[in-house]
C-alpha positions in Angstrom: 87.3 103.1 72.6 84.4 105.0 73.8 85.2 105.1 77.1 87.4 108.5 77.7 90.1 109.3 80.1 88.3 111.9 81.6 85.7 109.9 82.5 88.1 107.3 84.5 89.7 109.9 86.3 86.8 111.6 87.6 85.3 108.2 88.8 88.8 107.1 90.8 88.2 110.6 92.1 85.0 110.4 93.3 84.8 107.5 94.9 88.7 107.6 95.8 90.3 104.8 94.0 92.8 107.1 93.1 93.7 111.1 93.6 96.6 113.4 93.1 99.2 113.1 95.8 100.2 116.5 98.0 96.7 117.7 96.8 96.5 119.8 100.0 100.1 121.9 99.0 99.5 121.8 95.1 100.1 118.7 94.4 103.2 117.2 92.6 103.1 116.5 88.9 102.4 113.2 87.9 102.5 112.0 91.7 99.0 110.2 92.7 97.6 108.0 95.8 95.7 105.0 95.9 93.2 105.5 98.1 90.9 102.6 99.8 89.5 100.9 97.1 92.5 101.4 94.9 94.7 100.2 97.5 91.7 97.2 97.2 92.4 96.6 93.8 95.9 97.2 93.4 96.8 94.4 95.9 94.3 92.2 94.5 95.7 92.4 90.9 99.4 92.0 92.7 97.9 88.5 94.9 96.2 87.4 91.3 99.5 87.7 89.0 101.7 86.3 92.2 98.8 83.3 92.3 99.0 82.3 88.4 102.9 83.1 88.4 104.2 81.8 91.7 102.0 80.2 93.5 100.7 77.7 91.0 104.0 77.0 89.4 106.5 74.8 90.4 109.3 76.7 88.6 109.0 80.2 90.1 110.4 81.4 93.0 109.8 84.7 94.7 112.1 88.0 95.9 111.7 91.0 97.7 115.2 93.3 97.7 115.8 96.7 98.6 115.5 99.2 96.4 118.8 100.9 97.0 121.7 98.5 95.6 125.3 98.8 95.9 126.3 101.4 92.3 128.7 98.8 91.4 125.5 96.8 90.2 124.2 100.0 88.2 127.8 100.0 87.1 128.0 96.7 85.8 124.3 96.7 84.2 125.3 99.3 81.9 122.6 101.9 83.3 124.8 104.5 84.9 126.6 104.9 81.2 123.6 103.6 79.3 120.0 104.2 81.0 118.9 107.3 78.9 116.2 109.2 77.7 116.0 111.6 75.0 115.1 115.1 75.7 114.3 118.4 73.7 113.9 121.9 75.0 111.5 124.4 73.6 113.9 127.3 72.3 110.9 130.0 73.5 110.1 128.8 77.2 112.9 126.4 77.9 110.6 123.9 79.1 111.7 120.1 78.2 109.9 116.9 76.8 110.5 114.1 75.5 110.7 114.2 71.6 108.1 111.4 70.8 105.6 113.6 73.0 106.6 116.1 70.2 106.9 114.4 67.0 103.3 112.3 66.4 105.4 110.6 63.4 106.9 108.2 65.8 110.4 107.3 68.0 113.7 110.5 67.7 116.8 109.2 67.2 119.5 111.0 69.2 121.2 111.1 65.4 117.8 112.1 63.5 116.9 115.8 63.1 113.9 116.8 64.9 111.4 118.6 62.5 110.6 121.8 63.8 107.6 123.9 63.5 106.0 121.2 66.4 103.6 122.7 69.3 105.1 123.0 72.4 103.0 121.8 75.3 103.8 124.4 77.3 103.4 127.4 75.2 100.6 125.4 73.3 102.1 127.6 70.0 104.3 126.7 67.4 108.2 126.7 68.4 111.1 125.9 67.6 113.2 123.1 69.5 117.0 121.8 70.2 117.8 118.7 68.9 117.6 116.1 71.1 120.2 114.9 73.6 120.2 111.8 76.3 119.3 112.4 79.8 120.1 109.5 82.5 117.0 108.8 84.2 118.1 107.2 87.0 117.2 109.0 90.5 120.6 109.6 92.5 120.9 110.3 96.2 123.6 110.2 98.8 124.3 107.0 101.5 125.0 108.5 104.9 125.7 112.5 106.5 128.5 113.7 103.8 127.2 113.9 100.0 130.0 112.8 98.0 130.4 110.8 94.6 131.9 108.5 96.8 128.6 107.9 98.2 126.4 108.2 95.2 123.6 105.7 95.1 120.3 105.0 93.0 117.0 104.5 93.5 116.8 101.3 90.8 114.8 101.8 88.0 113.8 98.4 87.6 113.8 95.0 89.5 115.3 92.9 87.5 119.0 93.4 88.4 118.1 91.9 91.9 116.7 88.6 90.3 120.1 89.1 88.5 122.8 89.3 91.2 121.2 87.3 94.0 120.7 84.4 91.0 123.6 81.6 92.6 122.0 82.5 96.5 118.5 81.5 95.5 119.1 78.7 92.8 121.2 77.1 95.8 118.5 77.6 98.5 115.7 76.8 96.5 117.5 73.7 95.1 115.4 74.7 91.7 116.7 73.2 88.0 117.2 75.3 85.1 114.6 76.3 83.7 113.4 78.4 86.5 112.5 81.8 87.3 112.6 84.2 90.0 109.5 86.6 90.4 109.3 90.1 92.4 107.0 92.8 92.6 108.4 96.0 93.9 108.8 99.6 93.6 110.8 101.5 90.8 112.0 104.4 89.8 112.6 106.7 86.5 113.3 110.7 86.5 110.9 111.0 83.4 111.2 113.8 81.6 107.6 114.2 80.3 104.7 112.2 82.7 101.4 112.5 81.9 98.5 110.6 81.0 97.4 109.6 84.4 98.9 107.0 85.9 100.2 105.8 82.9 103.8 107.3 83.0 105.2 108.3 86.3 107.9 108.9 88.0 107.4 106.3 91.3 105.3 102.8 90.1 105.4 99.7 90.6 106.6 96.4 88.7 105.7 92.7 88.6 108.7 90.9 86.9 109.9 87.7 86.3 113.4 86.7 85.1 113.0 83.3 83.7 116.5 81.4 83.5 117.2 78.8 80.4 119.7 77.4 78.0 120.4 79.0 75.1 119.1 76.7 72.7 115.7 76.9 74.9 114.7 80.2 74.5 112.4 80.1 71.7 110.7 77.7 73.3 110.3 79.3 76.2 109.7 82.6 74.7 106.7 81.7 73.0 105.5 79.9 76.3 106.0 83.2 78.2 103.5 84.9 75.4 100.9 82.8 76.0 100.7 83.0 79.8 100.6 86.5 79.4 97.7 86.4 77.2 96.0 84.2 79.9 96.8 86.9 82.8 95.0 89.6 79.9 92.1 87.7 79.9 92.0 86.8 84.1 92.6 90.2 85.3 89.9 92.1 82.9 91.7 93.4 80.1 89.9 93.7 77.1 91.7 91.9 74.3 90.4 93.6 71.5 92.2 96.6 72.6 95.4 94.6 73.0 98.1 94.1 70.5 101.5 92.6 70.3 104.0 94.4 68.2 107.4 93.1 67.6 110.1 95.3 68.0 112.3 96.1 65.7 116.4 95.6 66.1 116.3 99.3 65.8 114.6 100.2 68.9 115.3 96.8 71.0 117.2 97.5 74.1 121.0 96.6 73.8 120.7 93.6 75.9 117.6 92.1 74.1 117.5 89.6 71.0 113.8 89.7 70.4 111.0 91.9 72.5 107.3 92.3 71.9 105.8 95.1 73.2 102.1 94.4 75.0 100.2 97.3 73.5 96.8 98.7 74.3 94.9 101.0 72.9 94.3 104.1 75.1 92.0 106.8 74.8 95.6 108.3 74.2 96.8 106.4 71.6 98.5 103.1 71.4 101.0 102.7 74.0 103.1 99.8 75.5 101.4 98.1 78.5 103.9 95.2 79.1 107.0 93.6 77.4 108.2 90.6 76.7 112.4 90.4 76.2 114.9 87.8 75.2 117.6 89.1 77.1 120.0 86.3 76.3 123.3 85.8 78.7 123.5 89.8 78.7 123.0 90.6 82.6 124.6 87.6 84.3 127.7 88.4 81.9 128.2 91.5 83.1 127.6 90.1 86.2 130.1 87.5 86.4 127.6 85.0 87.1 128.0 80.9 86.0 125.6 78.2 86.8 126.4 74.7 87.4 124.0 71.6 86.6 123.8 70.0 89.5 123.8 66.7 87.7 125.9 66.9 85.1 128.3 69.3 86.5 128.6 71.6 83.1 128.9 75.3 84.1 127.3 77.8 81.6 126.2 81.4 81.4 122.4 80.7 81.6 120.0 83.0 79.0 116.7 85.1 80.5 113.0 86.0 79.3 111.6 88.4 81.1 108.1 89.4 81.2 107.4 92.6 82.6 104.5 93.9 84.0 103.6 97.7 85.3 101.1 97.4 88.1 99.6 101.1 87.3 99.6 100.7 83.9 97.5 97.3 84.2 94.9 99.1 87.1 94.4 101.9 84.3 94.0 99.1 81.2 91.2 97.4 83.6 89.5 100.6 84.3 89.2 101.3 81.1 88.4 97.8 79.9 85.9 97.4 82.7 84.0 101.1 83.0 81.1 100.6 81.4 77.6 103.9 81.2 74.7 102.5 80.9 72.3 104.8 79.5 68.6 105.2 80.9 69.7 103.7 84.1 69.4 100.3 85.3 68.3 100.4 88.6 64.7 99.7 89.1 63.2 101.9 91.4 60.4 104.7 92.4 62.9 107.0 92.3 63.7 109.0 89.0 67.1 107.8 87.6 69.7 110.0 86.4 70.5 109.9 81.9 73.0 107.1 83.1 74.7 104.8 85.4 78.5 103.4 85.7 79.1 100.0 86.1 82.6 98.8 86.6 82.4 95.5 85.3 85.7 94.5 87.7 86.4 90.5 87.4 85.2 89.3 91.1 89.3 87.8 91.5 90.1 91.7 91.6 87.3 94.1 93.1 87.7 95.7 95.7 85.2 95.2 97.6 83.6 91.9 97.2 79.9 92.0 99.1 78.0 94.9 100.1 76.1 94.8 103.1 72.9 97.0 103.0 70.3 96.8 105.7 66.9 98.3 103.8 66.8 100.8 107.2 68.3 102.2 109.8 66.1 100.5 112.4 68.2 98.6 115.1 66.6 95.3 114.4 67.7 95.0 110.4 71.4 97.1 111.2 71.9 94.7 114.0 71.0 92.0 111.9 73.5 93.1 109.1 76.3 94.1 111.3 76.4 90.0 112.3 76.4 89.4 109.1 79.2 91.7 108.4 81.3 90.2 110.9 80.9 87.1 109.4 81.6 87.6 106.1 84.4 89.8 106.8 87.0 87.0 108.2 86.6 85.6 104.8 86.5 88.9 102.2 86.4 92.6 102.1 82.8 93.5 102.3 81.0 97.2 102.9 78.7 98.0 105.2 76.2 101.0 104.2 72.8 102.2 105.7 72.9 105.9 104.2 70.3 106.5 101.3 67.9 104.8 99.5 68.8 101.0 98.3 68.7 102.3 94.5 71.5 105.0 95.5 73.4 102.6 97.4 73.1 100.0 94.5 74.5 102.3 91.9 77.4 103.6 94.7 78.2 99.6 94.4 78.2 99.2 91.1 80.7 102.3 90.6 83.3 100.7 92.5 82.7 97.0 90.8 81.3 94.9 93.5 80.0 91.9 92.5 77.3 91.0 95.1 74.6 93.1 97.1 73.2 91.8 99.9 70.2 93.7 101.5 68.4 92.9 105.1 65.2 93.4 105.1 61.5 93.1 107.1 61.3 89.9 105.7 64.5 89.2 107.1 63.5 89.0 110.6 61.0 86.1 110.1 62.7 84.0 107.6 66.0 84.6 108.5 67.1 85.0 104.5 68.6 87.8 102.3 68.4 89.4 99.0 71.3 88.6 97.1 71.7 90.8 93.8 74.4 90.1 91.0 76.1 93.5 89.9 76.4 91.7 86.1 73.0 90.0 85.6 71.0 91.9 88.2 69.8 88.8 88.8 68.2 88.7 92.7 68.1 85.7 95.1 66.8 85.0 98.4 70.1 83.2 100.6 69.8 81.4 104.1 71.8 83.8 106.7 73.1 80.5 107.6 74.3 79.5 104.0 76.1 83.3 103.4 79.5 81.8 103.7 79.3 79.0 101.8 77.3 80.7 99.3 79.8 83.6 98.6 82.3 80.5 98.7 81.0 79.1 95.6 81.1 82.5 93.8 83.9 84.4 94.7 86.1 81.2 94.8 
């Protein structure tokens, strides 16, 4: 990949797509903010998986619960005893990490010795380490005035034991068969012990999940059906597939309640990290929930088996950034003005970008701004669009093409005679003349 991490970052900073969070008092590690057009994006890639998933399915239904669940649930899920992470300390500065952070070879067993003689990323020297020991990651806080154990309760760190418990209340009220599967996006939460990269690990993000409910002797079926779809949503939200693979995981390093799971990798300017996952989860969580289903025809009950795949919604905006950033050297903008070495494009699939129609009146003179702030009005019960009248149109091109709009629409002299635009295409910088009258139906037939 030759686009680097560095590069994204400063671009999401620049143009505020994203930025660290509490910059004004320091910060807080590993804590960012979407700002306008990542806010843009981020609910555009959230409305495109809910579209493919829920919307244009028959079989999924969708949830929002609250994020704070009675601990009996965490209890019963086998994440209060069981949702661990490894941890090592540095022997020299006592700082903590993560031991695959440390050891490059691969995945620490809590039994395996940890080969010392490893840099600390704190000191940035060779030190010596503990051996590693498991950490719950789960974030715990306190329900009412008096902190007690009594009153313990956790921020979940996932969404899928809500699809879990409230499974009998929403197969009832939706009236749905098995196979179905409940969908929710929403908010989790892991005390990590080493963030970094971004917004690739962190400690708040966000999840779209589905919990996909069969019989047993379904679930290969439906397994390999899940795989597919989520090569589909790869290819509609932008992801570049050549930097995708699909690894299966080994019983070793399966979670205890899976049967089969492929990790989703990509490749990162990092290294090659999961992106989503795909798990067989068989009858594990509604067991432990106490949970039956009854056919509503035939009247068997039975302890119906999951696949879930799992999404990250950060981890997908920072795979489409870096799928989609594209320098083009020389510069492409054609203009009397001298061009800088190179331009960004962010090649953003129109389903997602933030912003899908600039508005750009070629001056400041009340008869074109007029002119494009009707037009802006217009357009803008329909789709996000930008209005901008500072610079010249080649700055305010490549300002657009940054942030991965797909249309430019400029008002000119001309305008005011023939009452038409000058449409330009981000991708094939291809440029049109448009009826004001036709903008709607236009932009219809391209973003739709």
């Amino acid at each position: 990949m030759n686009t680097t991490l560095e590069k994204v970052v400063n671009l999401c900073k620049r143009r505020g797509i994203i930025f660290p969070g509490s910059e004004i008092y320091g910060g807080l590690a590993n804590s960012y903010d979407f700002g306008p057009l990542g806010t843009e994006l981020k609910n555009n890639i959230k409305k495109l998986w809910w579209k493919m998933f829920v919307q244009e399915r028959n079989d999924v239904v969708g949830l929002d619960a609250a994020i704070i669940m009675n601990s009996k649930v965490w209890d019963a899920s086998g994440h209060v005893s069981g949702f661990n992470d490894l941890l090592v300390e540095c022997k020299f500065c006592h700082s903590r990490f993560r031991p695959d952070v440390l050891d490059k070879s691969g995945a620490v067993s809590p039994h395996s010795k940890l080969k010392n003689g490893l840099i600390c990323p704190n000191c940035n020297t060779v030190r010596e380490f503990s051996q590693p020991i498991k950490f719950n990651t789960m974030f715990r806080t306190n329900l009412g005035p008096v902190e007690s154990s009594e009153n313990a309760v956790y921020l979940r760190p996932e969404t899928a034991q809500a699809m879990f418990v409230d499974f009998n209340t929403i197969a009832e009220t939706s009236r749905k068969k098995i196979p179905f599967g409940i969908a929710q996006i929403g908010k989790a939460f892991r005390n990590e012990i080493t963030p970094g990269n971004f917004i690739f690990r962190t400690r708040e993000f966000e999840l779209m999940e589905i919990e996909y409910f069969v019989q047993e002797k379904d679930w290969k079926k439906y397994f390999e059906h899940w795989l597919a779809e989520m090569k589909k949503w790869i290819t509609a939200v932008g992801i570049n597939s050549k930097l995708v693979e699909y690894v299966e995981v080994p019983d070793s390093e399966r979670a205890h309640y899976s049967k089969r799971t492929i990790d989703v990798e990509f490749k990162y300017p990092f290294g090659q990290k999961e992106l989503y996952g795909l798990a067989y989860r068989t009858d594990f969580d509604l067991k432990a929930h106490g949970i039956e289903y009854r056919d509503p025809v035939s009247g068997e009950k039975f302890v119906p088996h999951v696949i879930e795949p799992a999404l990250g919604v950060e981890r997908t905006v920072l795979a489409v950034l870096l799928s989609c950033f594209e320098e083009v050297r020389g510069g492409r903008t054609k203009t009397t003005e001298s061009v800088k070495e190179h331009e960004i494009v962010l090649r953003l699939p129109k389903e997602i970008a933030p912003i899908k129609v600039a508005i750009l009146p070629l001056s400041k003179k009340e008869n074109l701004t007029g002119m494009a702030e009707d037009i802006r009005k217009t357009l803008s019960k329909r789709w996000v669009v930008d209005y901008d009248e500072t610079g010249s149109i080649g700055k305010r091109y490549r300002r657009q093409d940054e942030i991965g709009t797909p249309y430019c629409l400029t008002v000119d002299f001309d305008s005011l005679e023939d009452k038409k635009v000058t449409v330009r295409d981000r991708d094939t910088m291809e440029q049109e003349r448009v009826a004001v009258n036709e903008l709607t139906f236009y932009f219809a037939s391209k973003l739709n």
